[in-house]
N, C-alpha and C positions, 0 to 999 in steps of 0.2 A: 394654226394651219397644219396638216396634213404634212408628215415629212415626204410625201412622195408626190407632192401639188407646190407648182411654184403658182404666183398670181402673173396673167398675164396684163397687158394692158386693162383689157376691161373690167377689171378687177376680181372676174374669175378664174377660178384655180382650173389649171390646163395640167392634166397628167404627165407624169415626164417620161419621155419615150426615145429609148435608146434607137439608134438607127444605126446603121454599117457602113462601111466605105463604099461599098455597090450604091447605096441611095444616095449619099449624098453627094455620089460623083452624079444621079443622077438629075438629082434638087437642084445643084448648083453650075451643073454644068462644063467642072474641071474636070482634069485627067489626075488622076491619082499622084502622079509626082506634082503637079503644078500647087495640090491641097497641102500635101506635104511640107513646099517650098514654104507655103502661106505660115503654117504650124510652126516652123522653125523657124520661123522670122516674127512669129508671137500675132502676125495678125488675122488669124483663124481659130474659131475654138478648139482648145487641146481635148484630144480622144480620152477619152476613159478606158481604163486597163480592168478589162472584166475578169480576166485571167492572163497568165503568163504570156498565150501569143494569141489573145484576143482582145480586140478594142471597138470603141461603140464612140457614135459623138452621143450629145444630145438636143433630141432633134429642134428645140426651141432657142437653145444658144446657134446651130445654124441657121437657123429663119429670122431670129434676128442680125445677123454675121449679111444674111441675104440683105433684110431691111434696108441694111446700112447701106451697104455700097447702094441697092438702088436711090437711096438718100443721095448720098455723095455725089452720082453721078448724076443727078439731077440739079443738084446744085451749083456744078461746075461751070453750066452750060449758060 
C-alpha cells in the first residue's frame, strides 16, 4: 500500500487529505473551542502540526470521529 493511501471500508485506497479548522468546524458542525474541548479530552482526532503555527486534521479520521457519534446516537435511542 501507497504511504500516502489508507484502505477505507471498501477496501479501496481513499487519499488522505489534510483539511483546516475552517472545514471541519464546517463538516462537523462545532465552534472552534467546543473541537478543542473534544481534542483535550482525547475524544476527537488530534490535529497535525504541519509547521510551527499550522495544523491540519485528517479528513477521514474526522468522518469517521462523524461516523461514530451518528452510530452512538443512534444506538442510544
Amino acid at each position: 500500500m501507497n504511504d500516502q493511501t489508507e484502505k477505507c471500508p471498501s477496501n479501496e485506497p481513499t487519499p488522505l487529505r489534510f483539511i483546516r479548522m475552517r472545514e471541519v468546524i464546517k463538516k462537523t458542525g462545532l465552534c472552534k473551542s467546543s473541537i478543542y474541548d473534544l481534542i483535550n479530552k482525547k475524544d476527537f482526532p488530534q490535529p497535525i502540526h504541519l509547521s510551527a503555527r499550522s495544523v491540519a486534521f485528517i479528513e477521514s479520521e474526522v468522518e469517521a470521529w462523524m461516523a461514530d457519534r451518528i452510530s452512538a446516537s443512534r444506538n442510544n435511542k
